[in-house]
C-alpha positions as CSV (number, residue, x, y, z in Angstrom):
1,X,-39.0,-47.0,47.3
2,X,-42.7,-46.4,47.2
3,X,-44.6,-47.9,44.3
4,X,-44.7,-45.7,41.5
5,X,-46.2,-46.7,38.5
6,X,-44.0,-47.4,35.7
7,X,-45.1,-44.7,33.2
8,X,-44.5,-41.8,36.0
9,X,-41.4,-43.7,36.4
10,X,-40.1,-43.3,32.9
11,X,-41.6,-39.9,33.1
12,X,-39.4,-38.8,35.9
13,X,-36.1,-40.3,34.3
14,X,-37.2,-38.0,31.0
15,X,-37.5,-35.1,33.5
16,X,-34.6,-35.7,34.9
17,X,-32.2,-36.6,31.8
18,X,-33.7,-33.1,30.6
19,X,-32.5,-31.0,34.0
20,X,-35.3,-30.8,35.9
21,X,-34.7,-30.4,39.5
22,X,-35.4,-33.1,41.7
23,X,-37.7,-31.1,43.8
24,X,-39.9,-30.5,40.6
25,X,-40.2,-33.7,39.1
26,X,-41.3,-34.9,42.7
27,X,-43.5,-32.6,42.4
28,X,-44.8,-33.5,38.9
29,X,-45.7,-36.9,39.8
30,X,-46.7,-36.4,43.2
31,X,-44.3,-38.2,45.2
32,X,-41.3,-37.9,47.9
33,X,-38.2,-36.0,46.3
34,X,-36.1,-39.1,47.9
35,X,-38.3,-41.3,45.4
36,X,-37.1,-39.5,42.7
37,X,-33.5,-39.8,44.1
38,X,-33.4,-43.4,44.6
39,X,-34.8,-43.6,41.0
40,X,-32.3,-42.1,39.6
41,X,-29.5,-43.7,41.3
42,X,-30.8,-47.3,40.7
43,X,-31.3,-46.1,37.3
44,X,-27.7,-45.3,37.3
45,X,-26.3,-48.5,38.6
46,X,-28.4,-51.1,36.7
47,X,-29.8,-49.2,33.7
48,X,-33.8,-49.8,34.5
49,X,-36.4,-47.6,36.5
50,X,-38.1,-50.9,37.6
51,X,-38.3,-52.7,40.9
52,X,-35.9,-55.4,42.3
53,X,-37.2,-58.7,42.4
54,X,-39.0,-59.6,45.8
55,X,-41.3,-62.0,47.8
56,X,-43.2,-59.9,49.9
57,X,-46.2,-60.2,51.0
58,X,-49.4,-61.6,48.7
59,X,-51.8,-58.7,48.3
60,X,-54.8,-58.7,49.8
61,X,-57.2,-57.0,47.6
62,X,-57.9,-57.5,43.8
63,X,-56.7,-55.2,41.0
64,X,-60.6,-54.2,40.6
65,X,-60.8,-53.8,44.5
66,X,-58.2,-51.7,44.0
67,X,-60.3,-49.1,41.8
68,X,-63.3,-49.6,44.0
69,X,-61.5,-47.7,46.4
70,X,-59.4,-45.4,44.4
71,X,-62.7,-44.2,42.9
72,X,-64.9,-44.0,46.5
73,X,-62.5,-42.1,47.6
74,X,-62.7,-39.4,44.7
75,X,-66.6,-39.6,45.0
76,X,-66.4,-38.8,49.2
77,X,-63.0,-37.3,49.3
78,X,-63.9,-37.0,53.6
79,X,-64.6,-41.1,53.4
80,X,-62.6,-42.9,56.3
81,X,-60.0,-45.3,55.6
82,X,-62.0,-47.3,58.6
83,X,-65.2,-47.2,57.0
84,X,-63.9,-48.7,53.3
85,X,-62.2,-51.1,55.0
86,X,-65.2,-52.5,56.9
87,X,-67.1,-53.1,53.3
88,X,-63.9,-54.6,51.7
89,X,-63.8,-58.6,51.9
90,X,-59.8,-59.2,51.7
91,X,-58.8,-62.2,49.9
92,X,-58.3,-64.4,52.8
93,X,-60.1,-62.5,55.8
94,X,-63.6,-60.9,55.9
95,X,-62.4,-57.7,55.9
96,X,-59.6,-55.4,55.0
97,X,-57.7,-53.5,57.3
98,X,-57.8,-49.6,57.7
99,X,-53.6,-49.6,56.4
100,X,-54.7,-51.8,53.3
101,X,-56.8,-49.1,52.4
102,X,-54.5,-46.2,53.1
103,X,-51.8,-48.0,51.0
104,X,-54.1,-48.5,48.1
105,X,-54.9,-44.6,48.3
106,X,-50.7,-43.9,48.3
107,X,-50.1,-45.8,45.4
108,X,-53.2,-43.8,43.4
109,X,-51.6,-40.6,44.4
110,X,-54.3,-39.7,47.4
111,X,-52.8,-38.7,50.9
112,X,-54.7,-37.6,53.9
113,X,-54.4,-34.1,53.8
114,X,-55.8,-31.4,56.3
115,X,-57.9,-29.5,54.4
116,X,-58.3,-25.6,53.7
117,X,-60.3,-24.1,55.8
118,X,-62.1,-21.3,53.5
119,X,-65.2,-18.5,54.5
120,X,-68.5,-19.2,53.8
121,X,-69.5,-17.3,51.0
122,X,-73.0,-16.0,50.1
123,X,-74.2,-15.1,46.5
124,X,-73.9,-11.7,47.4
125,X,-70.7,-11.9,48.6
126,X,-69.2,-13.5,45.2
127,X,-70.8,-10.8,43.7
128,X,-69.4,-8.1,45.5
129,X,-65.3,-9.5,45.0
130,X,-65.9,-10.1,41.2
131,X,-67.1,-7.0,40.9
132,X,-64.6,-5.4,43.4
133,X,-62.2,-7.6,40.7
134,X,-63.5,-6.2,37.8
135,X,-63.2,-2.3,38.8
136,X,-59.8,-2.9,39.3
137,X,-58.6,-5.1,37.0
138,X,-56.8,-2.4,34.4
139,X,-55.3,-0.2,37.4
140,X,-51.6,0.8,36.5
141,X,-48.5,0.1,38.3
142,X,-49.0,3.9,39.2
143,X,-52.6,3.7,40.5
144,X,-51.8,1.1,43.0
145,X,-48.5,2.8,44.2
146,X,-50.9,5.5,45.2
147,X,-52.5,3.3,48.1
148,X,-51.8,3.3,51.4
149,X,-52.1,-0.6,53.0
150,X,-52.5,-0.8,56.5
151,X,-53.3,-3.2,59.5
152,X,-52.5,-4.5,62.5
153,X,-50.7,-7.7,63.5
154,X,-50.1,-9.8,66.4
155,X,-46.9,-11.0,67.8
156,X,-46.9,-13.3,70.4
157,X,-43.9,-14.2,72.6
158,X,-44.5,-18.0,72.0
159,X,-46.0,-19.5,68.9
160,X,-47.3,-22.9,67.5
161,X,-47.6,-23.8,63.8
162,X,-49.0,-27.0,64.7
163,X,-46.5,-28.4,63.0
164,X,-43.8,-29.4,65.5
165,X,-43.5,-33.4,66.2
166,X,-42.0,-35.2,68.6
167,X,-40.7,-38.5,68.1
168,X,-41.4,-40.7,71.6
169,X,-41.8,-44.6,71.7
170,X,-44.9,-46.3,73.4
171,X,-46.0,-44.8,76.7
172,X,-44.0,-41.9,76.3
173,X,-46.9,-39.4,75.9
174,X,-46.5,-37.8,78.8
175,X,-42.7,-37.7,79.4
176,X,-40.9,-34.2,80.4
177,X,-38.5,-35.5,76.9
178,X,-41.9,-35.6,75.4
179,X,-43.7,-32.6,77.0
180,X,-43.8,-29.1,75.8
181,X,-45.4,-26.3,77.7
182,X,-46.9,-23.5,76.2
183,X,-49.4,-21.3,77.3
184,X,-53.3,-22.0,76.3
185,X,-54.1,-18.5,75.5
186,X,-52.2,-15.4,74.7
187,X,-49.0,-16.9,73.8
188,X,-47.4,-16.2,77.4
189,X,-48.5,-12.5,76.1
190,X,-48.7,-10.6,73.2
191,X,-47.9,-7.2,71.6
192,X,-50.7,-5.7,68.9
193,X,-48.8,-3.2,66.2
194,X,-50.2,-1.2,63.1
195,X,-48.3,0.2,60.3
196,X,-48.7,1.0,56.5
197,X,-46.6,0.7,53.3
198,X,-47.2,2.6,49.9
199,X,-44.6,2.0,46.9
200,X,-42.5,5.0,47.8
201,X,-43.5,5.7,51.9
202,X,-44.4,4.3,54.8
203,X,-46.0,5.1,58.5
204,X,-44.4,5.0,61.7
205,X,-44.8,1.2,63.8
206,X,-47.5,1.9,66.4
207,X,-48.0,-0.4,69.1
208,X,-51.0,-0.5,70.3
209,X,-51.7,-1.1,74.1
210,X,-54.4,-3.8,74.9
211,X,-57.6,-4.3,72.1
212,X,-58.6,-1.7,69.6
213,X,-62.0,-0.3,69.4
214,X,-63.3,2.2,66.8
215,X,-62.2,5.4,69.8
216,X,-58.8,3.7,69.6
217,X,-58.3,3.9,66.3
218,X,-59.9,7.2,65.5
219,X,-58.1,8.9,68.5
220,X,-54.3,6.6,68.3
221,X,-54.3,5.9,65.1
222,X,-56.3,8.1,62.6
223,X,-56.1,11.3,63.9
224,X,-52.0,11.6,64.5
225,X,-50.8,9.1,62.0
226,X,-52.9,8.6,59.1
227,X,-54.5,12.0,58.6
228,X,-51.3,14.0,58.7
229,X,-49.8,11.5,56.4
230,X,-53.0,11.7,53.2
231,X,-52.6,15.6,53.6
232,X,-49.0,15.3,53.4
233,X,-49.8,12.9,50.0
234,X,-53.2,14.0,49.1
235,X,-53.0,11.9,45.7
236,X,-52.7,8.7,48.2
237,X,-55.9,6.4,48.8
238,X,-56.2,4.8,52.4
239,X,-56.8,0.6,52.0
240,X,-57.9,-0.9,55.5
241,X,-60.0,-4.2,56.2
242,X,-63.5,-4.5,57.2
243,X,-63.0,-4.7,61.1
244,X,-65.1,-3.4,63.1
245,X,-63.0,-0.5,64.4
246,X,-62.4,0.3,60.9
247,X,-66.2,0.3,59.8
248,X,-67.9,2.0,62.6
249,X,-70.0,5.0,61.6
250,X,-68.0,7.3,63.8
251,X,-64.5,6.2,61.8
252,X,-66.2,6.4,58.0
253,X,-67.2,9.8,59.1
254,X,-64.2,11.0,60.6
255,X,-62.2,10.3,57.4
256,X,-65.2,11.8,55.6
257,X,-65.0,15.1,57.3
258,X,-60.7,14.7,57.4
259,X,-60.8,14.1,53.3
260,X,-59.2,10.9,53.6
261,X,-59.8,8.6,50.3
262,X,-60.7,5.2,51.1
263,X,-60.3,2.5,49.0
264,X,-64.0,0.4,49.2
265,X,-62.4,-3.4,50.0
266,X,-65.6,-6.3,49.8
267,X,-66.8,-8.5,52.9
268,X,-64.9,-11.0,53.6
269,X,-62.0,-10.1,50.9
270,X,-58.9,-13.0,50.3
271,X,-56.0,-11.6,52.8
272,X,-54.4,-9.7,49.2
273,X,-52.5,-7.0,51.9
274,X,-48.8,-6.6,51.0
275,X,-48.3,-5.8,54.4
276,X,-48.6,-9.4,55.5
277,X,-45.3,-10.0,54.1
278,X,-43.9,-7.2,56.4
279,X,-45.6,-8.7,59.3
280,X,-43.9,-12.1,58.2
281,X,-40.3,-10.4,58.0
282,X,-40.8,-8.7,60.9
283,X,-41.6,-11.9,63.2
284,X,-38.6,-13.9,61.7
285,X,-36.5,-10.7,62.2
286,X,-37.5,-10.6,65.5
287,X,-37.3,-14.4,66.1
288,X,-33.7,-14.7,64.6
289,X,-31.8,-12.2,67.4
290,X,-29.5,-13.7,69.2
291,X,-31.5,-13.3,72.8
292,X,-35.1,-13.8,72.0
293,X,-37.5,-11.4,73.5
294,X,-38.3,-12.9,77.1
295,X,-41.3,-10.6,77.9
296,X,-43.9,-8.3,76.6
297,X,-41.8,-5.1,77.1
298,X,-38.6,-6.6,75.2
299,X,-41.3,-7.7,72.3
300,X,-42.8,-4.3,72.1
């Protein structure tokens, strides 16, 4: 078991002993669930959270080393392992190794992480979302069941998460076991949709046939879908993003003269459309069938 220290450890068995899930106490001290698990069960069988007696291997770094890289770390949180470990004299070698360090970093709760990747964000636009924030903070349940979310989504016939591993032994790289072939761009092709959801209706599912400019969406989108819907609902406000086929001074003018209420949406807004979660159930739906789609026409 991974070396917790032994107030989280007592904190855990409190957690648990009160009927916490394991998945949330892991979670309140930061650490595998099959940590917690073990803790409990040799808490079970000899009545005490702490560690068996064992040997092991002396440590190589001093309790105060210890903090000296615990706290670099939280100082340069995009610090190398390699580079602390090259000004870190280990207790019987000049240096520490690159593992030393990462260890030292798992036992104070820090773990190489990717991190988020966010916008870059001007005064102005900070500005413009907390005042976009601020307008509609008090808007009732009814006002926003009034709004009309749409966008468009991609679907690809192939995708990667980036999270798929393979698990290969030494010079196995390039293996066919070990191998997985994908196309570099497009997926192996690719199907481009729009739709929108209110609280009570929603739009027909339009696919859309190659990329979409601001004609496209005015002429395939706008003029038979959206417009006939508002004046179906003329108490309903039209949401869309700020792409360029939505903001282009032919569209804003179009739904000007076709009395179509839009609802003003800030540069470079957080992704807040409740129609990603249809896009979401849509693509499991879609990837769950029994035959998969095996080209663009069976996707569309």
């Amino acid at each position: 078991m991974p070396r917790v220290p032994a107030h989280l450890r007592e904190r855990a068995l409190g957690m648990l002993q009160g009927g916490m899930r394991t998945a949330d106490v892991a979670r309140a001290i930061n650490c595998h669930v099959r940590t917690v698990r073990r803790l409990r069960q040799r808490y079970r069988e000899t009545g005490r959270t702490a560690d068996h007696p064992r040997s092991g291997r002396p440590r190589v770094t001093t309790p105060a080393q210890d903090r000296y890289i615990r706290i670099s770390h939280l100082r340069d949180r995009y610090r190398m392992a390699t580079t602390t470990a090259r000004v870190t004299p280990g207790t019987h070698n000049p240096s520490i190794s690159a593992q030393t360090v990462r260890n030292r970093l798992r036992e104070a709760g820090l773990r190489a992480c990717r991190p988020v990747v966010r916008q870059v964000l001007t005064r102005h636009h900070q500005q413009q979302r907390r005042l976009w924030a601020q307008t509609h903070l008090r808007w009732t349940r009814q006002e926003w069941q009034k709004v009309l979310f749409t966008d468009e989504s991609w679907f690809c016939l192939t995708r990667g998460d980036g999270r798929i591993r393979v698990y290969r032994r030494r010079n196995e790289r390039y293996t066919e076991a070990c191998t997985l072939e994908r196309d570099q761009f497009g997926g192996g092709g690719s199907v481009m949709v729009w739709g929108g959801i209110s609280h009570h209706h929603r739009t027909e599912l339009v696919v859309i046939a190659g990329n979409l400019n601001a004609l496209r969406y005015r002429e395939d989108i706008l003029l038979p879908h959206v417009v006939p819907f508002m004046h179906a609902h003329p108490d309903m406000i039209l949401q869309q993003d700020n792409a360029t086929s939505h903001t282009a001074r032919s569209v804003r003018e179009f739904l000007h003269d076709s009395n179509v209420s839009v609802l003003p949406w800030p540069a470079k807004s957080p992704d807040l459309n409740p129609i990603e979660h249809v896009w979401d159930l849509l693509d499991r739906r879609v990837r769950a069938r029994a035959i998969p789609p095996r080209n663009v026409q069976e996707l569309a």
